[in-house]
C-alpha angles and dihedrals in degrees: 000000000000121000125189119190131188122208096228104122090078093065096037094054093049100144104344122133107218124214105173152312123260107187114191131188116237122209095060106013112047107012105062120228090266091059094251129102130237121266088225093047089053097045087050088055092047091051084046094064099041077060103056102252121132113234118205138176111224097198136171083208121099128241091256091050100039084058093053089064108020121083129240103246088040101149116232139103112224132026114214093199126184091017081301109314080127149025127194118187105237099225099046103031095222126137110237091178145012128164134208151189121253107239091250082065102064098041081055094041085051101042085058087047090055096046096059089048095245128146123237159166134232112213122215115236128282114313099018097044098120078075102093141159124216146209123208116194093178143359116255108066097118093179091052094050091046087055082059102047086051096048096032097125084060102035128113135174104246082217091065090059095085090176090056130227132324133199109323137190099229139328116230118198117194115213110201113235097261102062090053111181100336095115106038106074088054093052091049089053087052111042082038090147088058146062107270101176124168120213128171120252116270091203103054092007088216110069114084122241132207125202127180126197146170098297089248091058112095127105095256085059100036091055098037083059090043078046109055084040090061089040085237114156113221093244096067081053125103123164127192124206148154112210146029103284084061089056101095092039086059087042087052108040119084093230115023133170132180122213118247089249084071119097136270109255088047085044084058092050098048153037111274131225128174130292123277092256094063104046093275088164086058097056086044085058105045096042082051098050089045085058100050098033101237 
């Protein structure tokens, strides 16, 4: 594991009195169906930083990809970008972490991912982690291969890297619908001294994916560590999301809420606010602000 960090949070504090920290997900939660963002959601964000509080984006997206979709004024502070491999302050557009893989634990990593017959791919390193190469066990995986066609201009066969594979950022398998869970929980027990996290697809929102990191990557450590460098208790902390690999960022936050687009099961375990598509960030917000008075 290899962890770079860049002293940039002191000048951007300066002065600054500090209330609180409201992380949000971003495909589903904040950025609507039509891959804009709701006039609301984006009012309550701005409110939220006349009153002191950070504002931060916990994301599986990478940096490249997150800038294909977010505006340019969006206002928020901090970027947890590939579920916290990274983190990029807003304002300055610097990267003050980023975490990778040592390049014996991808060949282990892939090894396990062979073993179980999936089909992956093998991210580059922050910030040119949308550079990835890829192993292919069968045909028929249409949400994998959509994955390809999308990212074809950055795409290698990991079998045309004859020198193997060096540090990465992540390694993302893609189960096809039909063979559910079955594999995660092996591949958990194997890779134990890493992150192991599932998410659904955001291409055919049906497909599992798996995607393993460092074992201090998730969303809840990536934004404790955001958090005590702030000096943010977590009880000024709420956090809004609408799948699994929110799920340990809604464990871990004081004050969490799931969208009505989430489902059920998350629905059953926290409090609901309305759908992405109808500013669910901004009722999160006010329920929460009720709450804390500010």
């Amino acid at each position: 594991m290899i962890i770079s960090n860049k002293d940039q949070i002191a000048a951007f504090l300066g002065e600054r009195n500090l209330t609180g920290m409201f992380i949000m997900d971003f495909d589903g939660t904040l950025l609507r169906s039509d891959r804009n963002f709701a006039d609301n959601d984006l009012r309550a964000l701005k409110q939220l930083g006349e009153k002191g509080i950070i504002r931060a984006i916990a994301t599986g997206r990478s940096l490249y990809s997150f800038n294909t979709v977010a505006v340019e004024n969006l206002p928020v502070d901090f970027v947890m970008f590939s579920t916290g491999a990274g983190v990029l302050e807003q304002s300055s557009q610097k990267i003050i972490r980023k975490v990778s893989l040592e390049s014996s634990e991808v060949e282990r990593a892939c090894d396990v991912l062979r073993s179980v017959h999936l089909d992956f791919m093998v991210h580059r390193t922050i910030p040119d982690n949308h550079v990835f190469a890829y192993y292919q066990s069968k045909d028929g995986n249409a949400d994998f291969e959509r994955r390809l066609t999308l990212y074809s201009q950055f795409a290698t066969p990991l079998s045309k890297l004859p020198e193997g594979f060096g540090p990465a950022t992540q390694l993302v398998a893609v189960v096809p619908v039909k063979q559910g869970n079955m594999v995660l929980e092996k591949i958990r027990s194997e890779l134990s001294d890493f992150n192991v996290i599932q998410t659904t697809s955001p291409l055919d929102g049906i497909s599992t994916w798996i995607e393993i990191f460092p074992r201090v990557v998730s969303k809840s450590l990536t934004a404790a560590w955001l958090a005590e460098k702030l000096g943010i208790d977590n009880a000024q902390i709420a956090s809004v999301g609408n799948d699994y690999n929110d799920l340990d960022l809604l464990e871990w936050a004081a004050n969490s809420y799931v969208v009505d687009n989430a489902p059920e099961d998350l629905k059953a375990r926290f409090p609901n606010v309305a759908s992405n598509n109808n500013g669910g960030v901004a009722e999160a917000i006010q329920q929460w602000r009720h709450r804390k008075s500010v």
